[in-house]
C-alpha positions, 0 to 999 in steps of 0.5 A: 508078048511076054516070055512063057519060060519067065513065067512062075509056077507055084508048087508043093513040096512032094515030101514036106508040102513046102512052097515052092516056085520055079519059072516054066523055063526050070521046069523045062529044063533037064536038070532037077531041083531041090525043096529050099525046105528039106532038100528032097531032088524035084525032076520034072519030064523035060518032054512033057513039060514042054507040050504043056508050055506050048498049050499054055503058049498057044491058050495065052495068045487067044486071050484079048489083050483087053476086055471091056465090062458093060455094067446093066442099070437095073431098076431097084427092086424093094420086094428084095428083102434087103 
């Protein structure tokens, strides 16, 4: 399975509305960070970061490694105004 922390997450800057992306692993972490656009300082809470990676952790696992598509051969319908 792949590493959760390696994981991107796509956010806005709180000030300017600038793209920003840091890996679940930065967001985890103590240490803050910068908008590449204006350089306002991004905390994250470390501790409630980390119960949302676990969720996320746990919710990745219950997904299928495969899912399989059964296409329904449906008789043509002329009255269908197509």
């Amino acid at each position: 399975m792949t590493d959760v922390n390696a994981k991107t997450i796509a956010f806005q800057c709180p000030q300017c509305g600038c793209a920003l992306e840091l890996t679940i692993g930065q967001i985890k972490s103590p240490e803050s960070t910068h908008c590449a656009c204006c350089g306002v300082g991004i905390n994250t809470d470390a501790s409630a970061s980390s119960r949302i990676v676990e969720e996320i952790r746990e919710a990745a696992e219950k997904v299928p490694a495969e899912i399989t598509i059964k296409f329904i051969d449906r008789p043509e319908n002329d009255d269908d105004g197509a």
